[in-house]
C-alpha positions in Angstrom: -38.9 40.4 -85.2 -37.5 41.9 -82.3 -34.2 40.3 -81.5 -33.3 41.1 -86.0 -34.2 44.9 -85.3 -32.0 44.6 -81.7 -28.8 42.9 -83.3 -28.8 45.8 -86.3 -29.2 48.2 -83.7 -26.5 46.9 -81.7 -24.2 46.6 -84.7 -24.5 50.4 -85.4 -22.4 51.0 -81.9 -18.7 50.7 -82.8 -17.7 49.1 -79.5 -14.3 47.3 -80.3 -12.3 46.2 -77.4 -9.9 49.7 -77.8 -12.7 51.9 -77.3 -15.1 52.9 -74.8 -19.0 50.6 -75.0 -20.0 53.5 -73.1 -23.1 54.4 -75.4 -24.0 51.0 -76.5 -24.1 50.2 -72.7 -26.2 52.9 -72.2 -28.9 51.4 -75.2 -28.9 48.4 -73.1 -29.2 49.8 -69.8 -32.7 51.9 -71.2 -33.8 48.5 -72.7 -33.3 46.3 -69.4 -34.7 49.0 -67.2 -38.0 49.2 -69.9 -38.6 46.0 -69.0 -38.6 46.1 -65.7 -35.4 45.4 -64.4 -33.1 47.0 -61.8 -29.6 47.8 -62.7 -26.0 48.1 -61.3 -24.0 49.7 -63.3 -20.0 48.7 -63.0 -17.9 51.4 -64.7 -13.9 51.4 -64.7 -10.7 52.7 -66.6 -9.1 50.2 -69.0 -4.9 50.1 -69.1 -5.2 52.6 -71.3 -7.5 55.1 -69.6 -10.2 54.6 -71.7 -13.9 54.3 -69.7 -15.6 50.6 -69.5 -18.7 50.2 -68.5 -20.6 46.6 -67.4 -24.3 46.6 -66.4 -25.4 43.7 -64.1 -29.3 43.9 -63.9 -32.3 41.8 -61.8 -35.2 41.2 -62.8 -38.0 39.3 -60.3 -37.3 39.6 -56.2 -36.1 36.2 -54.0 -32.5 34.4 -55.1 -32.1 31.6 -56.9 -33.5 31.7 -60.7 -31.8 31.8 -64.2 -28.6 34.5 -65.4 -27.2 35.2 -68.3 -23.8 36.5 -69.4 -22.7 38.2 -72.6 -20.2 41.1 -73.2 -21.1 44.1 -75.6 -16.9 45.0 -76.6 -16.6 43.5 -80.6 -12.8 42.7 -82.3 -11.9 45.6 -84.5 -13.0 45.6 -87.7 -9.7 47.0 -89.7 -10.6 44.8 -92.8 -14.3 44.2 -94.5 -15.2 42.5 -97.2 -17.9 45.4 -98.2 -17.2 49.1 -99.6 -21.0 49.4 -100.0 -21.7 48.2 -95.8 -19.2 49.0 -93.3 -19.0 47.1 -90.3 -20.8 48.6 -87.6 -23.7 49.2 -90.5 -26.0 46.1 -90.5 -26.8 44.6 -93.6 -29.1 41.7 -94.6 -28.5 39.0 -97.1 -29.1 35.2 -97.7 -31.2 35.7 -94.6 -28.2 36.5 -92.6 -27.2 39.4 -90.8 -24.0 41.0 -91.5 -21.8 43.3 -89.3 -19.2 43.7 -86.7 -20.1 41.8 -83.6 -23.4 40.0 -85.6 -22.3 36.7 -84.4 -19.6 37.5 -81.0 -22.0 38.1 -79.5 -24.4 41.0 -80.3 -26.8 38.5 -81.9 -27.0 36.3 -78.5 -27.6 39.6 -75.9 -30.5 40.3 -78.5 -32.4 37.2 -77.9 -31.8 38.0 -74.3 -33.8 41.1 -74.5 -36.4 39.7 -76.7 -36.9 36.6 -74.1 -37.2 38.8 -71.4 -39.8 41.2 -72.3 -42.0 37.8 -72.6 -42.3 37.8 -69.1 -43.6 40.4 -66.7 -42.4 40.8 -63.3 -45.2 39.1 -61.7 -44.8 36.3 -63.8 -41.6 35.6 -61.8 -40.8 33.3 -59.0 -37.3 33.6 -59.0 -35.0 36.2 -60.5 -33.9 36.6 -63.8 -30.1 38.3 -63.8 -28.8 40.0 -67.4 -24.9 40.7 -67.0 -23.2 42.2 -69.8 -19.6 42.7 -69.5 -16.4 44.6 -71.2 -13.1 43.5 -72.5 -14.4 39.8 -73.1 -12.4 39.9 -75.8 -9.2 41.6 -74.8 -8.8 39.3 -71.1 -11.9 39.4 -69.2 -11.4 42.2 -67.7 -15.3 43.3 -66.9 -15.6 39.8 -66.1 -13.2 40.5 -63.1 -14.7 43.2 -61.9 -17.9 42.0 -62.0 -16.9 39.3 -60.0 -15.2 41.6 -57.7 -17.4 44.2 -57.1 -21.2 43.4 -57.9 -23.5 42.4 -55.3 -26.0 40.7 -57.5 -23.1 38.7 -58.5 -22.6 38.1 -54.5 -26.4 37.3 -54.9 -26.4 34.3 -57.5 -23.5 32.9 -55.8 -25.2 32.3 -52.8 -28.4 31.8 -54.0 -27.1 29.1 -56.8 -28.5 30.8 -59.6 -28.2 28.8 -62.7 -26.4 30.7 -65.9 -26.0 30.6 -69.1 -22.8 32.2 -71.1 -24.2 33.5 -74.4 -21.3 32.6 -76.2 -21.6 31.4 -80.0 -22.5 27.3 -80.0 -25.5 27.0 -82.7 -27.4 26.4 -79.7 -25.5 23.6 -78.9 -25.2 23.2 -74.8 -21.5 23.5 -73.9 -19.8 21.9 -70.5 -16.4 22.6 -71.0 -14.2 24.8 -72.8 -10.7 25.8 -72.4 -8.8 28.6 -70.0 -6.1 31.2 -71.8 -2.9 31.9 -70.6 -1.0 35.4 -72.4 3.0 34.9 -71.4 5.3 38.4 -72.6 8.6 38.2 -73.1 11.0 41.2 -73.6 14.7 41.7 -74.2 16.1 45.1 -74.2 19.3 45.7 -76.1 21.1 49.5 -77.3 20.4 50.6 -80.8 22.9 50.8 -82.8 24.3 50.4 -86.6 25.1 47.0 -87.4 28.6 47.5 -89.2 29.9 49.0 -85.2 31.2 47.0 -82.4 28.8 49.7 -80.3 25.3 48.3 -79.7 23.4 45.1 -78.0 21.4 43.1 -80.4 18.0 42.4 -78.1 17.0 39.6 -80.1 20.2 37.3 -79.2 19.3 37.3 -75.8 15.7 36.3 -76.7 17.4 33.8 -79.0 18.0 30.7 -76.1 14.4 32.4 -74.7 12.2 30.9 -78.0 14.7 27.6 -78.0 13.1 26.3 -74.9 9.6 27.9 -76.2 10.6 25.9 -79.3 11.1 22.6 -77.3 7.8 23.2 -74.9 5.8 23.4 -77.9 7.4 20.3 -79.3 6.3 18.6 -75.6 3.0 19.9 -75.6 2.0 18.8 -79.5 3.2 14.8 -78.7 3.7 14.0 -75.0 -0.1 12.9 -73.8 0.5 14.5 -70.3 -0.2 18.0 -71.6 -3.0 16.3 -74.0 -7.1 16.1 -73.2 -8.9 14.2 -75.5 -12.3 16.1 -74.2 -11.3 18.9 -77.0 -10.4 18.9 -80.6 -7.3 19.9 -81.2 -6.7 18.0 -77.6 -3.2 20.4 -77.2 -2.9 23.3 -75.6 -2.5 25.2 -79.1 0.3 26.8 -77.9 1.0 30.4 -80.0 4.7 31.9 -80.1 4.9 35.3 -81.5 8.2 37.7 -82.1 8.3 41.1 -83.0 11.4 43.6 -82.9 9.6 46.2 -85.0 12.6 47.2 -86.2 13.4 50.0 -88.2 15.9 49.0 -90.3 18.0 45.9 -91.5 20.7 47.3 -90.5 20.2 48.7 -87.1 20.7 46.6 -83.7 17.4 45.9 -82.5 17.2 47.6 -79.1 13.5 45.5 -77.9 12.8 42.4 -78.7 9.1 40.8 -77.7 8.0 37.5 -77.2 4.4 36.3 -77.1 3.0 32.9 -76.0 -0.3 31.9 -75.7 -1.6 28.9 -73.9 -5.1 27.7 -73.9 -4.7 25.2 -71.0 -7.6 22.5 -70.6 -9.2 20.8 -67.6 -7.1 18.5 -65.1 -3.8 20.0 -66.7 -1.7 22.6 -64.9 0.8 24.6 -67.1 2.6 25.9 -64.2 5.9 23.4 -65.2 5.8 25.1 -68.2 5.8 29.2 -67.0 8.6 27.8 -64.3 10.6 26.5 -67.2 10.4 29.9 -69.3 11.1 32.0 -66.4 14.1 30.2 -65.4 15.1 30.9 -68.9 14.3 34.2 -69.1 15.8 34.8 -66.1 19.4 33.4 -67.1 18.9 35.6 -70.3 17.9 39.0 -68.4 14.8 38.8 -70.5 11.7 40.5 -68.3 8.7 37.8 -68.6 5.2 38.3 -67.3 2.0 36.2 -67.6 -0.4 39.2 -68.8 -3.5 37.4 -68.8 -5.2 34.2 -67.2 -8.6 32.7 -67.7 -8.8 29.2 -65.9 -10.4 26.5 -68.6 -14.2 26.0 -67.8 -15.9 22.6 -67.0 -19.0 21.7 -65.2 -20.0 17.7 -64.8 -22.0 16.9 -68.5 -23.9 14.4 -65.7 -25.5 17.3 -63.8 -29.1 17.8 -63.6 -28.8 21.2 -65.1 -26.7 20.1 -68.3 -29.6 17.1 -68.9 -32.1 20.1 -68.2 -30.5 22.1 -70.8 -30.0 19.7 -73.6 -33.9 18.8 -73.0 -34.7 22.0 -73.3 -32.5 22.6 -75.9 -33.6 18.9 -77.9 -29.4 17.8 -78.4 -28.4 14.6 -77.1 -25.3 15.4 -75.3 -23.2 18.4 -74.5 -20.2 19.4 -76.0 -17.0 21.2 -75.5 -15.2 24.0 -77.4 -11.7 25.2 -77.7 -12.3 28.8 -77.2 -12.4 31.0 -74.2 -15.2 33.2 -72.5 -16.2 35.1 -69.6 -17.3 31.6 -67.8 -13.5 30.8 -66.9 -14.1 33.9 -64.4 -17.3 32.6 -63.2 -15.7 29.8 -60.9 -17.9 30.1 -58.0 -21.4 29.8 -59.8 -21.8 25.7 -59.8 -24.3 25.4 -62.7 -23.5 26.8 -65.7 -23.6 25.9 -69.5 -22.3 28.2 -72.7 -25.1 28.4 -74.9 -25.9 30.6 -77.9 -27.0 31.3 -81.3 -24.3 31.5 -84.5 -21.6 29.7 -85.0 -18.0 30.7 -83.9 -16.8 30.3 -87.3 -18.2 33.0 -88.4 -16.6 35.1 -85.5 -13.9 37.6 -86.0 -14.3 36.8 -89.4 -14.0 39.7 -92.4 -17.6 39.0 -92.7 -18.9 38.5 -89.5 -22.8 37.5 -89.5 -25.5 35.5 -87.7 -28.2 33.5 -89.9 -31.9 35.1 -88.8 -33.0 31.9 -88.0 -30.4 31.8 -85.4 -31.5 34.7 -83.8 -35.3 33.4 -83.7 -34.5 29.8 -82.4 -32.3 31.3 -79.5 -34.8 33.8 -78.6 -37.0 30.7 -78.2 -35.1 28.7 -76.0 -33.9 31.7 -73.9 -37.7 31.8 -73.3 -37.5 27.9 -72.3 -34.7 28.5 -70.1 -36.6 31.8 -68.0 -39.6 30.0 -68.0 -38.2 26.7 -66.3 -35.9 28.6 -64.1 -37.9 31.6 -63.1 -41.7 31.3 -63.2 -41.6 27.5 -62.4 
């Protein structure tokens, strides 16, 4: 089974979001041009200067036709719940397979290959477009600069390619999901020992800062304006994290660091909300910046493409999910769906895997999707 041996191999490439995919990028950039496709490759320096590499390829001539998007970057994998496997070392069990990445989403991009090699070029009457991006899981960065940059991505926007995100749903066909907002707080004080009158404590400025974070929340988890019943929890799930990372107990903390994070759902607009922290922030001298935005994702569950899709895929309706992917960036392509194998439970977990029979269904329907899309 092809996609099986693809998703081990994948595994073996220790591509977490802090380092470079450079070399499992290049695995998939020999497998997509083996099979026929042409292939731009995006590459770019992360925040940290570390090299990123995302490979938009064509398969077929004309416009129109079928993509699909996945990302190859993986969570780190600082904890594992095997001595014997490690995480980027594929193991098989219970007719699973195990491994960093397995499930989100190294398990999806395989059924891609194996769908694709099912078709040659000839075969094609309309293109077939494989787009695997970086830092999916760190803020969509490769996302962005696909979208900036590529000109087969130019391509399917004009020619009204249909796509598919590759995202884990148990093949379920997805029509909405929601966006992610990353708010950073920071106070700055002056170090100092805490028996002096010397000093500034940074977290009593912030203090005020995570009341009104404290009273937002409050707002967003009752009052139904910030609610969408579409999703389950229907809240915007907002996170508020503080860190001083101070040394000592007894020392003045001289930074102080607020995180918030927003998944904001279709229809609602959380801007109220970063006006109302930055006013705060503001009175405070606390520096606040939204660090990352993905907008929430929602196509019409009417469309002809969705009741395509959940033919193809035999469900009876489509259904949404609370998490984020690359499809927030993909604003301009009018049909889309997220649609993969495994199950986002089993993401990020400390045993991350993908059940086998996942990996043979979605290589099936993949092959569904490129044959109704491209050789019809």
């Amino acid at each position: 089974m092809k996609a099986l041996r693809y998703t081990k191999r994948m595994i073996g490439f220790e591509s977490t979001s802090n380092k470079s995919n450079r070399v499992v990028s290049k695995y998939l950039e020999m497998k997509l041009a083996k099979y026929g496709f042409v292939i731009e490759k995006l590459e770019y320096l992360d925040r940290k200067n570390v090299k990123k590499v995302c490979l938009v390829a064509k398969k077929g001539t004309g416009t129109g036709g079928l993509a699909y998007f996945g990302h190859s970057d993986c969570v780190p994998a600082d904890k594992w719940f095997s001595k014997r496997y490690g995480p980027f070392e594929a193991a098989i069990a219970r007719d699973r397979v195990y491994g960093r990445g397995s499930c989100d989403m190294k398990g999806s991009i395989a059924c891609i290959l194996s769908a694709c090699q099912l078709f040659g070029t000839d075969e094609l009457k309309h293109p077939l477009y494989v787009v695997i991006t970086a830092d999916e899981e760190i803020g969509y960065y490769g996302a962005k600069h696909v979208v900036a940059e590529s000109k087969f991505y130019r391509e399917m926007v004009d020619g009204k390619t249909k796509a598919i995100i590759g995202e884990p749903t148990l093949l379920e066909v997805v029509f909405a999901h929601k966006g992610t907002y990353l708010i950073r707080a920071v106070s700055r004080g002056k170090a100092a020992h805490s028996s002096t009158s010397i000093g500034e404590n940074a977290n009593l400025k912030m203090i005020p800062f995570l009341a009104e974070a404290k009273r937002i929340f409050d707002e967003t988890e009752h009052d139904v304006r910030w609610q969408n019943d579409l999703f389950d929890p229907p809240t915007l799930s907002m996170n508020i994290g503080i860190n001083d990372r101070n040394a000592a107990v007894n020392i003045k903390s001289p930074k102080s660091v607020c995180t918030i994070y927003l998944r904001p759902m279709p229809g609602i607009t959380v801007d109220p909300i970063i006006d109302r922290l930055q006013d705060i922030a503001h009175q405070h001298e606390i520096k606040m910046i939204v660090d990352k935005r993905s907008e929430p994702f929602l196509v019409d569950p009417e469309s002809d493409f969705v009741k395509t899709a959940l033919t193809l895929a035999h469900r009876q309706s489509a259904k949404t999910v609370c998490y984020g992917t690359d499809g927030g960036l993909l604003t301009e392509i009018e049909d889309k769906i997220v649609l993969g194998p495994g199950s986002i439970a089993q993401a990020h977990t400390n045993n991350e895997w993908i059940a086998i029979e996942q990996l043979t269904l979605g290589t099936e329907l993949y092959a569904k999707f490129i044959k109704r899309y491209c050789c019809g």
